[in-house]
PyMOL CGO cylinders between C-alpha atoms (Angstrom):
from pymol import cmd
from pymol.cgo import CYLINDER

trace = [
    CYLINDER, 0.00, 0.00, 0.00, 3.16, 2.58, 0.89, 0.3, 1, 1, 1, 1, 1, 1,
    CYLINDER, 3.16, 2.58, 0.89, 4.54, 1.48, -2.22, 0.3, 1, 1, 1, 1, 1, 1,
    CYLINDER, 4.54, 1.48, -2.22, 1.64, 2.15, -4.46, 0.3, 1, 1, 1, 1, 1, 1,
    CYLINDER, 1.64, 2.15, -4.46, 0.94, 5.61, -2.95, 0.3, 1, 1, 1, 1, 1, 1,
    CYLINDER, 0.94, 5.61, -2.95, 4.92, 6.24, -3.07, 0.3, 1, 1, 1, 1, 1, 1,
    CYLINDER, 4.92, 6.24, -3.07, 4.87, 4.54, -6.71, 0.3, 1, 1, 1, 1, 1, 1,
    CYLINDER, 4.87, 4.54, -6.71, 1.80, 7.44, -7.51, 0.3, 1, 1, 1, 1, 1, 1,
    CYLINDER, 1.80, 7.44, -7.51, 2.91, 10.12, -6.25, 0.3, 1, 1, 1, 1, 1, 1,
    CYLINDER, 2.91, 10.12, -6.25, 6.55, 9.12, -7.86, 0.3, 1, 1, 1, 1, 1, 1,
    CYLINDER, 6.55, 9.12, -7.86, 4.65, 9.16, -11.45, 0.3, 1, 1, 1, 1, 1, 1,
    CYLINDER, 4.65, 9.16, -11.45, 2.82, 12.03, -10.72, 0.3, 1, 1, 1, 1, 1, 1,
    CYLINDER, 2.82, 12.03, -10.72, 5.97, 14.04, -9.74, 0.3, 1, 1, 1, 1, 1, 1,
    CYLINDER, 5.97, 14.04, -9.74, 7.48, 12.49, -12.92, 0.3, 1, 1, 1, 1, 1, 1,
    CYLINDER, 7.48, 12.49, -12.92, 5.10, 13.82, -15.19, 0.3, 1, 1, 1, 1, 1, 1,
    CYLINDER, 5.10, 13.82, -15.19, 4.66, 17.00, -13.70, 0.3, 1, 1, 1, 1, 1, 1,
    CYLINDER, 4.66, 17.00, -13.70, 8.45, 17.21, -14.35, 0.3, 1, 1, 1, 1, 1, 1,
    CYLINDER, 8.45, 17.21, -14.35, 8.18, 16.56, -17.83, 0.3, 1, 1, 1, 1, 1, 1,
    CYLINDER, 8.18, 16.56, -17.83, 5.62, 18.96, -18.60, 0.3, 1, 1, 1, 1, 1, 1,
    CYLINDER, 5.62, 18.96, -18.60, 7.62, 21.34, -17.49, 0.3, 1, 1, 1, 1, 1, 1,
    CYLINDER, 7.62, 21.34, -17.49, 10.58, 20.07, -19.16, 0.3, 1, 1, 1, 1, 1, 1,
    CYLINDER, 10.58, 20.07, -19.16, 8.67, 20.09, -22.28, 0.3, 1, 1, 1, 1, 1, 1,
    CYLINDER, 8.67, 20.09, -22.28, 7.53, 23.64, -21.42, 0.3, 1, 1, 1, 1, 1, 1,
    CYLINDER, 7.53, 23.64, -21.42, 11.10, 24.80, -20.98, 0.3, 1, 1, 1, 1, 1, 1,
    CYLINDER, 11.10, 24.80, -20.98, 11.91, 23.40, -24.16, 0.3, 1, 1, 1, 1, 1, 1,
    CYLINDER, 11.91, 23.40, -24.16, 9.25, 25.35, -26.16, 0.3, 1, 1, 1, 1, 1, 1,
    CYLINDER, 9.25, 25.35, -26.16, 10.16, 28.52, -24.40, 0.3, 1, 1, 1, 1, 1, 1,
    CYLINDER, 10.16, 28.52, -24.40, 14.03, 28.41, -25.07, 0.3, 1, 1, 1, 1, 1, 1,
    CYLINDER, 14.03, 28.41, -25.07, 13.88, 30.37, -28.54, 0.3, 1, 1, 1, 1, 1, 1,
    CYLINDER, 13.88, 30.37, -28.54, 13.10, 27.59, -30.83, 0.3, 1, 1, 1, 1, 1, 1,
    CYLINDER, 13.10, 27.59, -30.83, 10.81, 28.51, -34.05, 0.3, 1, 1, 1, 1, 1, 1,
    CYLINDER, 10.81, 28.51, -34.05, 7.41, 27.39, -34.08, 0.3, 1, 1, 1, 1, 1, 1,
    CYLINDER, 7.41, 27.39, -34.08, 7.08, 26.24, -30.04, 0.3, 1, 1, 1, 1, 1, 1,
    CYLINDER, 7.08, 26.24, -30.04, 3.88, 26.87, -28.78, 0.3, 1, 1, 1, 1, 1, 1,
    CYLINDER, 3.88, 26.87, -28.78, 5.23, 29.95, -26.92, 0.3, 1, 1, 1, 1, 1, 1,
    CYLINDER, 5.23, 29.95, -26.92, 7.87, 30.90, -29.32, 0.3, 1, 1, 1, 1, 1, 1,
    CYLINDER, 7.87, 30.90, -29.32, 6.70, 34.70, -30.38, 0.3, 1, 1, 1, 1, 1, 1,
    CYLINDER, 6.70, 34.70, -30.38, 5.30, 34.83, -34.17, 0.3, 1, 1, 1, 1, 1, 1,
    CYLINDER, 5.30, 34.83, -34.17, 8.38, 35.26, -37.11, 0.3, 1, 1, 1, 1, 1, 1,
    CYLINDER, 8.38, 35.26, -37.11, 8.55, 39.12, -37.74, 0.3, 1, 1, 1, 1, 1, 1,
    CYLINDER, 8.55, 39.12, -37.74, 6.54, 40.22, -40.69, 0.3, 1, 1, 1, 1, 1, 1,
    CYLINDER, 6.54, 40.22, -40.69, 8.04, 41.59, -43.74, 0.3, 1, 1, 1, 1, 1, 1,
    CYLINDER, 8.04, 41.59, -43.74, 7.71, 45.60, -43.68, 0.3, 1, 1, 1, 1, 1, 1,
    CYLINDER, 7.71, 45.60, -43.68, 5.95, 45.57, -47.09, 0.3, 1, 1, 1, 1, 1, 1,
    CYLINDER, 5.95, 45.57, -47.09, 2.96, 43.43, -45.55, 0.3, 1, 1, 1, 1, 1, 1,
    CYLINDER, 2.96, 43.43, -45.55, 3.10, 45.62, -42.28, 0.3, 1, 1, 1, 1, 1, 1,
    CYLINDER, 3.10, 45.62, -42.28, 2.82, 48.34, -44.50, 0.3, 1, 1, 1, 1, 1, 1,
    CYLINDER, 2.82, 48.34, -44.50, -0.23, 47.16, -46.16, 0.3, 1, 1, 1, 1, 1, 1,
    CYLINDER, -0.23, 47.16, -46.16, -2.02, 45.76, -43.52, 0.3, 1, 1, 1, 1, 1, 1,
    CYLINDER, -2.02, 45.76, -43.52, -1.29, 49.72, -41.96, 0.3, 1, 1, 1, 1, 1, 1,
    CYLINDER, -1.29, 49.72, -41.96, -2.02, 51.66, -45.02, 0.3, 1, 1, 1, 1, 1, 1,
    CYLINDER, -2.02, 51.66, -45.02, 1.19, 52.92, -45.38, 0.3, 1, 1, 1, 1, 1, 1,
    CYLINDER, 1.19, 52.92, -45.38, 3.74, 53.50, -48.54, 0.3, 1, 1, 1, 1, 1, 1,
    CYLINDER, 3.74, 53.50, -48.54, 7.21, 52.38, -48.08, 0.3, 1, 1, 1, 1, 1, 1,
    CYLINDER, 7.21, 52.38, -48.08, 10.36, 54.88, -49.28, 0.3, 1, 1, 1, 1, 1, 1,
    CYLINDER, 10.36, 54.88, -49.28, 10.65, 52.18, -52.02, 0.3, 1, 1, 1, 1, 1, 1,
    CYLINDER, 10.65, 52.18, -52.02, 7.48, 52.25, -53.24, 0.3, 1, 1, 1, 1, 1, 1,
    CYLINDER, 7.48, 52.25, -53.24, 7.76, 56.50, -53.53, 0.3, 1, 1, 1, 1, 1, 1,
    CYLINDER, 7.76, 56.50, -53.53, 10.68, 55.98, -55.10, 0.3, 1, 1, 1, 1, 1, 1,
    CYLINDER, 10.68, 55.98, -55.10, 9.54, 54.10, -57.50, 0.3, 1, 1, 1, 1, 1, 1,
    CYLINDER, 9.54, 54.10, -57.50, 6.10, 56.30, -57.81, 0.3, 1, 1, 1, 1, 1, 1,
    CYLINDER, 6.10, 56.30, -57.81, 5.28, 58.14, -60.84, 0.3, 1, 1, 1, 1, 1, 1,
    CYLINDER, 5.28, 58.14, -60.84, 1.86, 59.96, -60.92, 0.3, 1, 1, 1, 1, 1, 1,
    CYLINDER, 1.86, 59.96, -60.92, -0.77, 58.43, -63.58, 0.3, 1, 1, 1, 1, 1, 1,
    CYLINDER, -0.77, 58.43, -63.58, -2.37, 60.96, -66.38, 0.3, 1, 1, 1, 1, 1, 1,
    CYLINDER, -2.37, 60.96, -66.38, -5.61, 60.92, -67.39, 0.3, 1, 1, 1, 1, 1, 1,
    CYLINDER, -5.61, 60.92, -67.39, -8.11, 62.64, -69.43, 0.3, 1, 1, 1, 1, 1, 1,
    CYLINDER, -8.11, 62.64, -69.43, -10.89, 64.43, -68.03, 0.3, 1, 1, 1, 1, 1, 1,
    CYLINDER, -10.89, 64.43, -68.03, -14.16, 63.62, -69.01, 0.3, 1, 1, 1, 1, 1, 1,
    CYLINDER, -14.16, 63.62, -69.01, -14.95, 66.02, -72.38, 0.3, 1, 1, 1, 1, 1, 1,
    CYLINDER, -14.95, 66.02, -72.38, -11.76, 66.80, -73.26, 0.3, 1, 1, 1, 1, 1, 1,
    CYLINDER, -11.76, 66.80, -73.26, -10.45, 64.07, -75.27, 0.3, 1, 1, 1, 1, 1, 1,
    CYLINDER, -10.45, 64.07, -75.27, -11.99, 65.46, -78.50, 0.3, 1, 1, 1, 1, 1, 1,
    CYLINDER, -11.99, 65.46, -78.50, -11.53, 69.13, -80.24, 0.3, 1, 1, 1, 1, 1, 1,
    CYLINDER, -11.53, 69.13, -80.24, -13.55, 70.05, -83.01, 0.3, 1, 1, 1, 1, 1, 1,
    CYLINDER, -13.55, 70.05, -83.01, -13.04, 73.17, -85.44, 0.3, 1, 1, 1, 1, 1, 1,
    CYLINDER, -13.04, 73.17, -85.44, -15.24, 74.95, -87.61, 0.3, 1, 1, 1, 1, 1, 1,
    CYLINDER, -15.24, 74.95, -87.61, -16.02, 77.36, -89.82, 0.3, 1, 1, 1, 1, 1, 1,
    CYLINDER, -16.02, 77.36, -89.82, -16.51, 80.73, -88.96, 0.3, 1, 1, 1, 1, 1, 1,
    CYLINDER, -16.51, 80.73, -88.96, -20.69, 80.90, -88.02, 0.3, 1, 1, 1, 1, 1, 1,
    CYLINDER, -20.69, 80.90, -88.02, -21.00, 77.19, -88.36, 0.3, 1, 1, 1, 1, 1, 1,
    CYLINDER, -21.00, 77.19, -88.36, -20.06, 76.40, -84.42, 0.3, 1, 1, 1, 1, 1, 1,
    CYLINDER, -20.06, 76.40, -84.42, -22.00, 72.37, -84.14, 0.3, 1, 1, 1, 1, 1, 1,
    CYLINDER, -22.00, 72.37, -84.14, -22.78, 72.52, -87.74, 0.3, 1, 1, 1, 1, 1, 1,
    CYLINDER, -22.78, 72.52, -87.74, -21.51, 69.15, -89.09, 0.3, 1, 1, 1, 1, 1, 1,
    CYLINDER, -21.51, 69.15, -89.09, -21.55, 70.35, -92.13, 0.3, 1, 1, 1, 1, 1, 1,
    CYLINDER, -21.55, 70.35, -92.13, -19.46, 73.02, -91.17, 0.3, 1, 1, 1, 1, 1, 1,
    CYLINDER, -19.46, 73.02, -91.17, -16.84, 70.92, -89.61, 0.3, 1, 1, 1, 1, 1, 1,
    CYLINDER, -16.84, 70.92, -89.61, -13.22, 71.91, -90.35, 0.3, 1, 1, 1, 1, 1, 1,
    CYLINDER, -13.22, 71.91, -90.35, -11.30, 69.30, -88.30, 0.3, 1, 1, 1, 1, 1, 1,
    CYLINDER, -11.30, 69.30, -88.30, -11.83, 66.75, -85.45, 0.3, 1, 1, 1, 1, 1, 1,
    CYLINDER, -11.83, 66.75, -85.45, -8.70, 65.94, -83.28, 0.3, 1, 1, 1, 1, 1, 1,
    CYLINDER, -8.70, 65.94, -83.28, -9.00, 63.44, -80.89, 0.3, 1, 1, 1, 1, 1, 1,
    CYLINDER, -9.00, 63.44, -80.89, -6.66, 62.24, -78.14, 0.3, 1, 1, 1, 1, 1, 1,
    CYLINDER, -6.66, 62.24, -78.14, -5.87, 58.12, -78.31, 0.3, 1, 1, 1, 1, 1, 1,
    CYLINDER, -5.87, 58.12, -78.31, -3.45, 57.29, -75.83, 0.3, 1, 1, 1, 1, 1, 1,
    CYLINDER, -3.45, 57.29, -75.83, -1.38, 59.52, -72.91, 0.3, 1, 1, 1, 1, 1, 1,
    CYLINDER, -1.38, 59.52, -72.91, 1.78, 58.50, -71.14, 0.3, 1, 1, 1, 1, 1, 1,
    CYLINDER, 1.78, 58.50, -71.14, 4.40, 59.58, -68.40, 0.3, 1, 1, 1, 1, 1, 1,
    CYLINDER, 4.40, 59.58, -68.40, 8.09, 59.15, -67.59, 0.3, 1, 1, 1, 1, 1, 1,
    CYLINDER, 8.09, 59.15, -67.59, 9.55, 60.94, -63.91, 0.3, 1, 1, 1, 1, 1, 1,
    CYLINDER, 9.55, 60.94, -63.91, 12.89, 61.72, -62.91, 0.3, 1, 1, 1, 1, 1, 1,
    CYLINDER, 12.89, 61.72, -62.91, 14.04, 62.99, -59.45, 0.3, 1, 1, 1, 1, 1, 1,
    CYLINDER, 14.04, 62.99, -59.45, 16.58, 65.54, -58.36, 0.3, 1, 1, 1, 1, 1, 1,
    CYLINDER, 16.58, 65.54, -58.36, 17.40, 68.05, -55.72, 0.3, 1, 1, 1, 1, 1, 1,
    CYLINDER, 17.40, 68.05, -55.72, 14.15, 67.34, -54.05, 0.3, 1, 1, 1, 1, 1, 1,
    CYLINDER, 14.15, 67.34, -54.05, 11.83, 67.85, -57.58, 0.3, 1, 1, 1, 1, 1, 1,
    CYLINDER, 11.83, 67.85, -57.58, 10.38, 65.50, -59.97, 0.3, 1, 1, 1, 1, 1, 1,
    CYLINDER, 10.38, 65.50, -59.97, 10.43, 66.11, -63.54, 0.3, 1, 1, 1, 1, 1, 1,
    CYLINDER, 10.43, 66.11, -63.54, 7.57, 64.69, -64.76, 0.3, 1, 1, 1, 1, 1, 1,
    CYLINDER, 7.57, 64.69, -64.76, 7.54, 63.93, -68.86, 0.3, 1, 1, 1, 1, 1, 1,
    CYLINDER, 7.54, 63.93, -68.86, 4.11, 63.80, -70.35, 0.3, 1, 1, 1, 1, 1, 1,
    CYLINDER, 4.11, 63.80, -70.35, 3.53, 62.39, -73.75, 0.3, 1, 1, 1, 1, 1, 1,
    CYLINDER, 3.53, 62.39, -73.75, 0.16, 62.80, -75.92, 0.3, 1, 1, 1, 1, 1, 1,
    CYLINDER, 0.16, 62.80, -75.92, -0.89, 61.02, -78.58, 0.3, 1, 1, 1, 1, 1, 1,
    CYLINDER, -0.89, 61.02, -78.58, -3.58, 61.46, -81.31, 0.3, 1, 1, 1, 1, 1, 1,
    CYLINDER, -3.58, 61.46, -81.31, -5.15, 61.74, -84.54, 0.3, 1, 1, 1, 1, 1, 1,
    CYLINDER, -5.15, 61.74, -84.54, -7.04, 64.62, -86.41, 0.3, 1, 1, 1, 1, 1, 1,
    CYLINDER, -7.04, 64.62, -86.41, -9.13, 63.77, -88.98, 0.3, 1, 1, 1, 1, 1, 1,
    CYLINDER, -9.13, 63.77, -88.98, -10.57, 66.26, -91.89, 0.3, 1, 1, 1, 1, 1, 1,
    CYLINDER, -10.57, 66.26, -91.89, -13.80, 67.61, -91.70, 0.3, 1, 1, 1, 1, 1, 1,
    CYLINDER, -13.80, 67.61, -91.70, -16.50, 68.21, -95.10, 0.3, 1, 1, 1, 1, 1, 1,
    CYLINDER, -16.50, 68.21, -95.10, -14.97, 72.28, -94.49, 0.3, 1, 1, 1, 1, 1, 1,
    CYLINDER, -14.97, 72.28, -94.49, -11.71, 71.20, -94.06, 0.3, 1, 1, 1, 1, 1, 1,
    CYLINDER, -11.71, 71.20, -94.06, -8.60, 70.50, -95.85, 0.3, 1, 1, 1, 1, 1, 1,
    CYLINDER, -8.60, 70.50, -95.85, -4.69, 70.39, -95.91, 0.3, 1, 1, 1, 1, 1, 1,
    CYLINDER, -4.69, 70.39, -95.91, -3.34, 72.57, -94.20, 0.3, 1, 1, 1, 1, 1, 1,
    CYLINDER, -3.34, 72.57, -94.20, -1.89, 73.56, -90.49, 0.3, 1, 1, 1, 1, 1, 1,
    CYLINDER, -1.89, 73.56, -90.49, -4.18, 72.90, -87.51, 0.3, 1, 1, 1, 1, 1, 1,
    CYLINDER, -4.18, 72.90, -87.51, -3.82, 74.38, -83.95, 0.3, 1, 1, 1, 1, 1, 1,
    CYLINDER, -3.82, 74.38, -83.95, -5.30, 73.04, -81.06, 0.3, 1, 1, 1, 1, 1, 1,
    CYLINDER, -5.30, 73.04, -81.06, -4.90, 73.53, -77.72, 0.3, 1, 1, 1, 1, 1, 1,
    CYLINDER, -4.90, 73.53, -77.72, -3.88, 71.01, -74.48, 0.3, 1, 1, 1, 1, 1, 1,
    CYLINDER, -3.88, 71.01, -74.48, -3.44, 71.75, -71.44, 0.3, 1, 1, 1, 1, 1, 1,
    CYLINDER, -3.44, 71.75, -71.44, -1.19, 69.80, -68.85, 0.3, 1, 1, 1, 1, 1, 1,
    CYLINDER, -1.19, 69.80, -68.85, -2.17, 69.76, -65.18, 0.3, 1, 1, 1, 1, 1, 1,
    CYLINDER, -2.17, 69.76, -65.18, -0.77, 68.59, -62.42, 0.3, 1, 1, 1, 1, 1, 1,
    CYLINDER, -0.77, 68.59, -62.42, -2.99, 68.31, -59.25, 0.3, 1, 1, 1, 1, 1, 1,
    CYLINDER, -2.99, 68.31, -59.25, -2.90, 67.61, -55.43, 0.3, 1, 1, 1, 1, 1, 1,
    CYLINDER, -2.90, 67.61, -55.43, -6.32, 67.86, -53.94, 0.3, 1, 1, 1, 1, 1, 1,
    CYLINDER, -6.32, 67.86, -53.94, -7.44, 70.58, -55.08, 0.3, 1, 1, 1, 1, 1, 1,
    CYLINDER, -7.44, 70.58, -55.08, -4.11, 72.33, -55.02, 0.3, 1, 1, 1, 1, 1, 1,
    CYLINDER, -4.11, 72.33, -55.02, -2.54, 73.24, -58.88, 0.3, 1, 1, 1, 1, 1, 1,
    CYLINDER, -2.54, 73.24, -58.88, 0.70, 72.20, -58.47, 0.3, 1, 1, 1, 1, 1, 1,
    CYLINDER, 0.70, 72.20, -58.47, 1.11, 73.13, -62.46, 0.3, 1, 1, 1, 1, 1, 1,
    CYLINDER, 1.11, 73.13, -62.46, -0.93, 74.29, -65.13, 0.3, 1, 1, 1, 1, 1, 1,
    CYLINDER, -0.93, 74.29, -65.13, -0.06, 74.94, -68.94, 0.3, 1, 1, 1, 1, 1, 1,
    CYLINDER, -0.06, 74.94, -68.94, -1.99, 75.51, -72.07, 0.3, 1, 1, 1, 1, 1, 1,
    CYLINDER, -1.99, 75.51, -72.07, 0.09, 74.97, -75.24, 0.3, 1, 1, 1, 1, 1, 1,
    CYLINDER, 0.09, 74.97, -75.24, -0.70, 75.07, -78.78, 0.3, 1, 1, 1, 1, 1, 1,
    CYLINDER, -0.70, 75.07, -78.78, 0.09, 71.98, -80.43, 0.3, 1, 1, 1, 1, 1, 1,
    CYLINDER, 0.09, 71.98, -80.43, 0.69, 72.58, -83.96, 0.3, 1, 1, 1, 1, 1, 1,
    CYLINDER, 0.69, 72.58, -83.96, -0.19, 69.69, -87.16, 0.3, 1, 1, 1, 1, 1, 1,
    CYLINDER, -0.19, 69.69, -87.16, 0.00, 70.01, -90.33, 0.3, 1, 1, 1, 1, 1, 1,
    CYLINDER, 0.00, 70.01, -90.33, -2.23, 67.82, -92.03, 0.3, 1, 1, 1, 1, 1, 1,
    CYLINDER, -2.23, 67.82, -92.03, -1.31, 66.84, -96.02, 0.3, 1, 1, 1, 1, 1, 1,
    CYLINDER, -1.31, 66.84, -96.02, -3.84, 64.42, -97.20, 0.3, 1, 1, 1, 1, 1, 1,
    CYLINDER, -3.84, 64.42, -97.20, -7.42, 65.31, -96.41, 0.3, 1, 1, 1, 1, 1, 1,
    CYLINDER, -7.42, 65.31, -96.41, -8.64, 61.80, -97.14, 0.3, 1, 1, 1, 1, 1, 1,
    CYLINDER, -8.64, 61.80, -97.14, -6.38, 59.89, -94.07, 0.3, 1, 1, 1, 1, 1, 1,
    CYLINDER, -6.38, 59.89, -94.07, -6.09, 60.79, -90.67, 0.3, 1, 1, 1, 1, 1, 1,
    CYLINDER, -6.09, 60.79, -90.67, -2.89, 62.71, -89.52, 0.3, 1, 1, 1, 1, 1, 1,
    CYLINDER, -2.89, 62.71, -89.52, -1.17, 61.23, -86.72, 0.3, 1, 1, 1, 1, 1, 1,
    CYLINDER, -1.17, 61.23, -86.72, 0.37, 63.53, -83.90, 0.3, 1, 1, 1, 1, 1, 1,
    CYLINDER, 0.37, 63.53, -83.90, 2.67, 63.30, -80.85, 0.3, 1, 1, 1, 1, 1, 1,
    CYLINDER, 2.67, 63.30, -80.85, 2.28, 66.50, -78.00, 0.3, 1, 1, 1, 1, 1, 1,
    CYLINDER, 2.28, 66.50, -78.00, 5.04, 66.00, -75.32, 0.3, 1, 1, 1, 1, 1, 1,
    CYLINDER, 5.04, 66.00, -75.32, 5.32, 68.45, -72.27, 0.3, 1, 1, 1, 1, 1, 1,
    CYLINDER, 5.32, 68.45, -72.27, 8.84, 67.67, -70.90, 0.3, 1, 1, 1, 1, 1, 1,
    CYLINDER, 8.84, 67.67, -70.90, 8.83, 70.40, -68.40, 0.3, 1, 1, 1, 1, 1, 1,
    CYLINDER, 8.83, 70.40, -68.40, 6.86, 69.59, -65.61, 0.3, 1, 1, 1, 1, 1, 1,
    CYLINDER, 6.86, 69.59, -65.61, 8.49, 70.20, -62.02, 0.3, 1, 1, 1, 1, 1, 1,
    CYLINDER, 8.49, 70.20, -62.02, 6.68, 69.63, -58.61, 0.3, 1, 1, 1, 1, 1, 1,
    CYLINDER, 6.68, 69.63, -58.61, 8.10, 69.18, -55.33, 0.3, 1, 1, 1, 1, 1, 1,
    CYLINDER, 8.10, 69.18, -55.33, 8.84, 65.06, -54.82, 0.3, 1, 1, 1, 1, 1, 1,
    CYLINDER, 8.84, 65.06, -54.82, 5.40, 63.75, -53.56, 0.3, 1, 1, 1, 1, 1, 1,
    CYLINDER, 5.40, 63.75, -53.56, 5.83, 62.31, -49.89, 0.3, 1, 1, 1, 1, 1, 1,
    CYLINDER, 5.83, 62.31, -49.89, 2.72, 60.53, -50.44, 0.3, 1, 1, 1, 1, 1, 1,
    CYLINDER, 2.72, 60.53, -50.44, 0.52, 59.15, -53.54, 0.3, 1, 1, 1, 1, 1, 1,
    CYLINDER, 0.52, 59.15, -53.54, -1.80, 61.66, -54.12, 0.3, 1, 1, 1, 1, 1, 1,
    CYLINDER, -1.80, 61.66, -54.12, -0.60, 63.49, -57.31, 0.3, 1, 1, 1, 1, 1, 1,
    CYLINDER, -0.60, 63.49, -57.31, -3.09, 63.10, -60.57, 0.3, 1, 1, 1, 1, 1, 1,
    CYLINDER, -3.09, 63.10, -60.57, -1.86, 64.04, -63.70, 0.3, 1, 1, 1, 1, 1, 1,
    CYLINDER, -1.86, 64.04, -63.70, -4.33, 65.46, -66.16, 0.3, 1, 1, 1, 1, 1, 1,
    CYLINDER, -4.33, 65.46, -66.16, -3.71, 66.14, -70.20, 0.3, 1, 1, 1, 1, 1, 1,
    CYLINDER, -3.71, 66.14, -70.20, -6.44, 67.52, -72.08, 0.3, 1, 1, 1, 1, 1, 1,
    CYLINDER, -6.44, 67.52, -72.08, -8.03, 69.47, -74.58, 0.3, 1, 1, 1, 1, 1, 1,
    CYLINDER, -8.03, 69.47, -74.58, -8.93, 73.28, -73.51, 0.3, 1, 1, 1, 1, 1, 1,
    CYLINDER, -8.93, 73.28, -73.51, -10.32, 75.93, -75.15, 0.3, 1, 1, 1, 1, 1, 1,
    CYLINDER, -10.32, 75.93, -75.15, -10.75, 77.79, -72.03, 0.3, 1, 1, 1, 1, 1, 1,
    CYLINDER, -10.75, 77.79, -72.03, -7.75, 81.17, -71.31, 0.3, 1, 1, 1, 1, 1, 1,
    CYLINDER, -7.75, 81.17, -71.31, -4.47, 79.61, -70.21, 0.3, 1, 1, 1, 1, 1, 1,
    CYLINDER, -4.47, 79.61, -70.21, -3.47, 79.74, -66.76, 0.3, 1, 1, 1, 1, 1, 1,
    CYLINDER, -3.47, 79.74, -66.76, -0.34, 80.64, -65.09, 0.3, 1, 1, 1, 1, 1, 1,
    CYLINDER, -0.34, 80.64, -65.09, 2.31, 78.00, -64.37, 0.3, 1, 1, 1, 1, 1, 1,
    CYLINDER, 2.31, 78.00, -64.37, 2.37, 77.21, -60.78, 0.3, 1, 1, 1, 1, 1, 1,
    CYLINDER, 2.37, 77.21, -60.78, 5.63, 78.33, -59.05, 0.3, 1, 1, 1, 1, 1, 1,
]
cmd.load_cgo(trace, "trace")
């Protein structure tokens, strides 16, 4: 009877022991122990888990451009025949818009390249067409730049589309510390506005 309640409390104690053995063993900086603390995260998932943008990823950031809606298309016509399709001298029409950035001395120089077509209207023919874009550069609602320029084709054979390329290499803004810059290319008829400073 003493040596069955010895023998017990012997294998009790015994376990008891190796629990905590086993405990110890978990807790002595081993990966993956039941108590070991999780593997640290990459900072690129803690950053998107947070909402936040890495110096890599602004590094790498280049504002998109976009048209506004209404101003992909310019039409000219004849004087008194403003709508009249008849009247129609020219259509240009913007197709595709592109940007390149380059940093330096705390500024990005942003390069903004426009491409489209102008086709010849029943009052039209060869000859050289204006038409005006404008190149905006916006934060919010802050105007970080703003510039209407006359983009100049000359169009040879009335019975094809005329191709055209608009770049606007001299756009300079402050380097964005977050991703909030839109980039907008255009058509405007409107009075130019004053480059930012």
């Amino acid at each position: 009877m003493v040596f069955r309640l010895i023998d017990g409390r012997f294998l009790t104690a015994l376990a008891t022991a190796g629990f905590m053995l086993a405990v110890t063993g978990c807790q002595s900086g081993g990966s993956g122990g039941f108590f070991s603390p999780p593997a640290p995260k990459d900072p690129k998932e803690i950053a998107a888990e947070e909402g936040k943008i890495l110096a890599s990823e602004l590094l790498a950031y280049c504002p998109n451009v976009t048209l506004r809606d209404g101003t992909a298309f310019f039409n000219s016509y004849a004087k008194g025949g403003q709508d009249d399709a008849t009247k129609l001298v020219h259509q240009s029409a913007i197709t595709d818009v592109t940007r390149s950035c380059t940093r330096a001395d705390g500024q990005m120089t942003i390069k903004v390249g426009v491409a489209g077509k102008v086709v010849v209207g029943p009052a039209g023919g060869a000859g050289t067409v204006n038409m005006p874009i404008r190149i905006a550069v916006i934060r919010g609602e802050e105007v970080l730049y703003s510039q209407l320029h006359k983009n100049v084709v000359q169009v040879s054979d009335p019975s094809t589309a005329t191709q055209f390329v608009f770049t606007d290499a001299n756009v300079v803004i402050p380097v964005p510390t977050a991703r909030d810059i839109q980039i907008y290319a255009g058509f405007d008829e409107g009075p130019a506005k004053k480059k930012a400073q």
